[in-house]
Structure formats: structure tokens, C-alpha cells
DRENLO-616627 format. One record per residue (C-alpha): residue in three letters; residue number from 1; x, y, z. Coordinates in steps of 0.25 Angstrom, whole numbers. Example, Ala and Ser with C-alpha at 12.3 -4.5 7.8 and 13.67 -1.06 7.14 Angstrom:
BEGIN
+------+-----+-------+-------+-------+
: type : seq :    xx :    yy :    zz :
+------+-----+-------+-------+-------+
:  ALA :   1 :    49 :   -18 :    31 :
:  SER :   2 :    55 :    -4 :    29 :
+------+-----+-------+-------+-------+
***
This chain:
BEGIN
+------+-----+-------+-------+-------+
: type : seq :    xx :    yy :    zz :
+------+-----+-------+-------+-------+
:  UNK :   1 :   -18 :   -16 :    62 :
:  UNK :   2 :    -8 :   -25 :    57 :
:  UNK :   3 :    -5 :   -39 :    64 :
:  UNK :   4 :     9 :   -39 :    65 :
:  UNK :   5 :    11 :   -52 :    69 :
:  UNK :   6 :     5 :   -58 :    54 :
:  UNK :   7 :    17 :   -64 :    46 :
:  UNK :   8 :    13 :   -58 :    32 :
:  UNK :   9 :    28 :   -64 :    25 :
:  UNK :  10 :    22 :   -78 :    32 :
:  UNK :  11 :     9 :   -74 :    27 :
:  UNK :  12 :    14 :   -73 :    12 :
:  UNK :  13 :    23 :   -84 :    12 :
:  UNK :  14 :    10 :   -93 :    16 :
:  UNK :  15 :     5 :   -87 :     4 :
:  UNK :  16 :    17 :   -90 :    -4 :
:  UNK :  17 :    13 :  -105 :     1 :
:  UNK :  18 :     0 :  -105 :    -2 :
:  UNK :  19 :    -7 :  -103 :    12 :
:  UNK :  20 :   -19 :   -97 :     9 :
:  UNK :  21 :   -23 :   -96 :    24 :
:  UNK :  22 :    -9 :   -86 :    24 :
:  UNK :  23 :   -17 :   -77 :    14 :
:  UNK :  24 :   -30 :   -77 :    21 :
:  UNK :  25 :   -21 :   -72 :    33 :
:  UNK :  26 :   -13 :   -62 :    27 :
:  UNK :  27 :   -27 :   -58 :    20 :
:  UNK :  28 :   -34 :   -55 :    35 :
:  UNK :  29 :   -21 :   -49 :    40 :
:  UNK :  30 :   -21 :   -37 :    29 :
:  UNK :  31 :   -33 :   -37 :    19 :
:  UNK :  32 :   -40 :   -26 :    28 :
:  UNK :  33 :   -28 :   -18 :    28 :
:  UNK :  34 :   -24 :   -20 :    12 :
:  UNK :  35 :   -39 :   -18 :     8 :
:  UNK :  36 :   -39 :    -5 :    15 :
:  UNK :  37 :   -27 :     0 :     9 :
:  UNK :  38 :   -32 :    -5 :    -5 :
:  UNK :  39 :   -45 :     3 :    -2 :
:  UNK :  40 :   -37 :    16 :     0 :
:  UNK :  41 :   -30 :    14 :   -12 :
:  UNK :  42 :   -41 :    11 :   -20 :
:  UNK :  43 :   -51 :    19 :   -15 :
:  UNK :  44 :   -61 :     7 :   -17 :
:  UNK :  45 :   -65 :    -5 :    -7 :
:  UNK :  46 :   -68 :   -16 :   -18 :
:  UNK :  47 :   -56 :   -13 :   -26 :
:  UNK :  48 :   -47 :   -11 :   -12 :
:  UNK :  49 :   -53 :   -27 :   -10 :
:  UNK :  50 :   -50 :   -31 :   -25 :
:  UNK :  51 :   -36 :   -26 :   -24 :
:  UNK :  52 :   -34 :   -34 :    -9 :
:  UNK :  53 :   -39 :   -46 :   -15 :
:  UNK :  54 :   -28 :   -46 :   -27 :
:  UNK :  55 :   -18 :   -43 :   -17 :
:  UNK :  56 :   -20 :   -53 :    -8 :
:  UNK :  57 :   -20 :   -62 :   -22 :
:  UNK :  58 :    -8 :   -57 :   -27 :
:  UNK :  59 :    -2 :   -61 :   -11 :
:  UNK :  60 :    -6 :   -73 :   -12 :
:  UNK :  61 :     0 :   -75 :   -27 :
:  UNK :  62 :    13 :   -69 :   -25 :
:  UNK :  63 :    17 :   -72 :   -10 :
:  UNK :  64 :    28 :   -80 :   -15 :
:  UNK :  65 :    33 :   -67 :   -20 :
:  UNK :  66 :    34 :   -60 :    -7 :
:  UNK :  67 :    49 :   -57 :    -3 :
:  UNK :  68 :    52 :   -52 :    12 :
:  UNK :  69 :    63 :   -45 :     6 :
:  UNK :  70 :    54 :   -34 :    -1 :
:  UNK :  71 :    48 :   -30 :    12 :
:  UNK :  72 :    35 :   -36 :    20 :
:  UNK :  73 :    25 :   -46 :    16 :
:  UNK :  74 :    14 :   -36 :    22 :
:  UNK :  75 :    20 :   -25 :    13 :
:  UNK :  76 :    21 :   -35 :     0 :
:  UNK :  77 :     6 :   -39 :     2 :
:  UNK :  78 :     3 :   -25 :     3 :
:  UNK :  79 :    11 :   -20 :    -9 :
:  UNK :  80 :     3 :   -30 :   -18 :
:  UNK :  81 :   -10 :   -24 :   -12 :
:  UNK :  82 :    -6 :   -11 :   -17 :
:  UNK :  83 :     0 :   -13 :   -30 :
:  UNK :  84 :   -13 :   -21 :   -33 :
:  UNK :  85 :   -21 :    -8 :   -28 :
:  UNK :  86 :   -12 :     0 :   -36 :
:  UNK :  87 :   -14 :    -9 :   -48 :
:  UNK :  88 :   -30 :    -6 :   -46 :
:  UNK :  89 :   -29 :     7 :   -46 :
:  UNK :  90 :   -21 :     9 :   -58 :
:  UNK :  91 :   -31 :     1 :   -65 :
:  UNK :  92 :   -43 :    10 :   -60 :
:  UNK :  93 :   -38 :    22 :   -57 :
:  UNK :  94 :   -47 :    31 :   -49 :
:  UNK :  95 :   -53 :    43 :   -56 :
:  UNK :  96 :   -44 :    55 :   -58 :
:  UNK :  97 :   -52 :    64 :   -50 :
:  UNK :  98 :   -51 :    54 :   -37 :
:  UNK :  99 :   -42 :    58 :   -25 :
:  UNK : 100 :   -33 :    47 :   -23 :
:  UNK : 101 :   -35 :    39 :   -10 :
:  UNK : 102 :   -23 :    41 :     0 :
:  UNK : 103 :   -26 :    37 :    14 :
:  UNK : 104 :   -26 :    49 :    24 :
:  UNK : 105 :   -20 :    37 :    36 :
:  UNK : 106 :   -11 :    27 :    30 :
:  UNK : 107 :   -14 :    12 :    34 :
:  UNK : 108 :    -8 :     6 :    47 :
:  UNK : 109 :     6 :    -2 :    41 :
:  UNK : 110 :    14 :   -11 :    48 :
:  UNK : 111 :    28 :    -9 :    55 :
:  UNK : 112 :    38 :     2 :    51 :
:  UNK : 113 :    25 :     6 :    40 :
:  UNK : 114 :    19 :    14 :    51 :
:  UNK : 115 :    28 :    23 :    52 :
:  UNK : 116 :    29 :    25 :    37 :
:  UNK : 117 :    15 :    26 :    37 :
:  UNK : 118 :    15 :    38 :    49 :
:  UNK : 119 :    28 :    44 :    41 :
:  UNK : 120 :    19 :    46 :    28 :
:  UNK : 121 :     7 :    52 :    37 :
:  UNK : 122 :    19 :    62 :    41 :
:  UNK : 123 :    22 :    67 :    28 :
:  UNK : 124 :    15 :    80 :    20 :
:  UNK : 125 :     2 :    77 :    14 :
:  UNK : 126 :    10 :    80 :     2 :
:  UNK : 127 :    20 :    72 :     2 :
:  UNK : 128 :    11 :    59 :     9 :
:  UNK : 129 :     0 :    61 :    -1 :
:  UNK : 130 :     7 :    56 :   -14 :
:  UNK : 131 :    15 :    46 :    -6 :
:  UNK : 132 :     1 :    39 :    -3 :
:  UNK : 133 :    -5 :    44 :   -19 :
:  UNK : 134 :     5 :    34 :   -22 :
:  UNK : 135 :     5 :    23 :   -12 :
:  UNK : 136 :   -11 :    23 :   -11 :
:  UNK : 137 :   -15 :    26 :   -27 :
:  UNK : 138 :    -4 :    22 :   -33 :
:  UNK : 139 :    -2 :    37 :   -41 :
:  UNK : 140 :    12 :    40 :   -48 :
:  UNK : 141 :    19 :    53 :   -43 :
:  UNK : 142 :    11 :    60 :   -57 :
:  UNK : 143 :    -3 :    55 :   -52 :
:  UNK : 144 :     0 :    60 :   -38 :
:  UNK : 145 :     7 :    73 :   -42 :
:  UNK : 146 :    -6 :    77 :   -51 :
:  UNK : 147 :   -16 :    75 :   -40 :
:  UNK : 148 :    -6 :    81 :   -30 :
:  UNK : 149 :    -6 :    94 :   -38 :
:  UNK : 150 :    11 :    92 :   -37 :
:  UNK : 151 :    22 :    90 :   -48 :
:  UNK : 152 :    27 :    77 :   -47 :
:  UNK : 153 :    41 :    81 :   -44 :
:  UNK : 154 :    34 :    87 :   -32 :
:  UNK : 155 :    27 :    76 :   -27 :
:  UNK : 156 :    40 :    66 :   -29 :
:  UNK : 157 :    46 :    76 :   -18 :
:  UNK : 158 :    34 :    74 :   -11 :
:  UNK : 159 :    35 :    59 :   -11 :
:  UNK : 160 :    48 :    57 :   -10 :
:  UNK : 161 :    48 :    65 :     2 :
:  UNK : 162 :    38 :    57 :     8 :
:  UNK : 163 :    45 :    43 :     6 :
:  UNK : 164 :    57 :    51 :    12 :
:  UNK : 165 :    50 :    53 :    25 :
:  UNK : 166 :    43 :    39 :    23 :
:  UNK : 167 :    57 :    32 :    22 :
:  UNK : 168 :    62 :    39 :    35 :
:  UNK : 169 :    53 :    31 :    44 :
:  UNK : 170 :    54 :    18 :    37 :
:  UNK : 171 :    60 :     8 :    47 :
:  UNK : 172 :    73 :     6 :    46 :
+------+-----+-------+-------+-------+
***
């Protein structure tokens, strides 16, 4: 569960500061919960801790960065965690005859997330599928629309229906 009362914008602008007492913080408050997500992406334990590790370096690196403006500093760590996994995998992809890894029950989120989150479960495995291909292994519409057996203006109309549905229970 997610402590609700943790500051992650003070968090990274200790960071930014060069408080390495705020990283050791911000590292026990969401490591379990980034390394379990990079495990589902990446399918593997020792790579899933690899890409934490640069994550949290590239946190602590580019805090400074961090704009409020763009959206929440829970959800800025997290897209540096991911676009690192995304990187990995792009480098090593996985055998063509492997399934790719989508989880069956997403991750507990934060705030209005849940709802997105219980939104996504909601859709047709059609339709849910591709958006988590994407999200989780990082496959174009092509790469999914192959292993989906579907065109890919088929599978746009999928997608795009999804993040319709998606968009309607976003907070306002």
C-alpha cells in the first residue's frame, strides 16, 4: 500500500539539493513497488533490479529537472523507471516465440489511478490487452497487431476505444 502521507515533490527537491538521506527515503517508500513492476516487464529478477538501480540514478541525477507542472513527482520517478525498462528491452528483446508478459491484476496506483486502473480491468480482453502489450513491453501497434493475429487498423480501433473508456473515469 502506498503511504500517502510521503512528500515525493519534497522528496525530489531534497534530491535536487543533494540530500542523500531524501533518496534513501524515497528509495524504501517505492523500490519494492518499482522493482515489481520492472519484474513484470522484464520478465526477469536481476534485470528488473538492474533497471531500479539506474532509475533511481538517473532520480537522483536529474531531480533538479522535475516540473510539478507536468504531473506528480510519484508519477515522473515512475516514468523514468519505465522508459529505463523500455530501453532494456529494446536492447535485448525476448525471443520471438516468447508471449509477452502482461499482468492479469494491474499494480495498486495512487489517488484517481485506482479508478483507471479498475476502468482498464473493465474493458474487453481485446481491447485491454494491446493497451497493457504497450504499456508493459513496450510493443508498437505492428508488433502487437502480429501477435494479436489483427490488422493494425483493427487494433488502433481497439486501442483507441480503450483510452476512450479510460479517459471517462479520469478525475476531473
Amino acid at each position: 500500500m502506498v503511504d500517502s502521507s510521503f512528500d515525493y515533490h519534497a522528496a525530489l527537491s531534497a534530491c535536487a539539493q543533494g540530500d542523500p538521506a531524501a533518496l534513501q527515503r524515497l528509495y524504501a517508500q517505492e523500490a519494492p513497488r518499482m522493482l515489481a513492476l520492472a519484474n513484470i516487464m522484464l520478465g526477469d529478477q536481476a534485470a528488473a533490479q538492474n533497471a531500479v538501480h539506474d532509475a533511481f540514478v538517473l532520480v537522483w541525477k536529474n531531480a533538479g529537472s522535475y516540473d510539478s507542472r507536468t504531473g506528480s513527482a510519484r508519477a515522473w520517478i515512475y516514468s523514468i523507471m519505465r522508459y529505463r525498462t523500455l530501453s532494456m528491452l529494446r536492447r535485448s528483446p525476448a525471443p520471438a516465440a516468447s508471449a509477452p508478459v502482461t499482468p492479469s491484476v494491474l499494480p495498486a496506483h495512487e489517488d484517481g489511478a485506482a479508478g483507471v486502473a479498475a476502468a482498464l480491468q473493465q474493458q474487453p480482453d481485446g481491447s485491454r490487452k494491446p493497451v497493457l502489450m504497450a504499456f508493459y513491453n513496450g510493443m508498437n501497434y505492428s508488433d502487437i497487431a502480429a501477435r494479436l493475429g489483427c490488422s493494425v487498423a483493427e487494433l488502433r480501433n481497439r486501442v483507441r476505444s480503450c483510452l476512450r473508456a479510460l479517459r471517462e473515469c479520469e478525475p476531473a
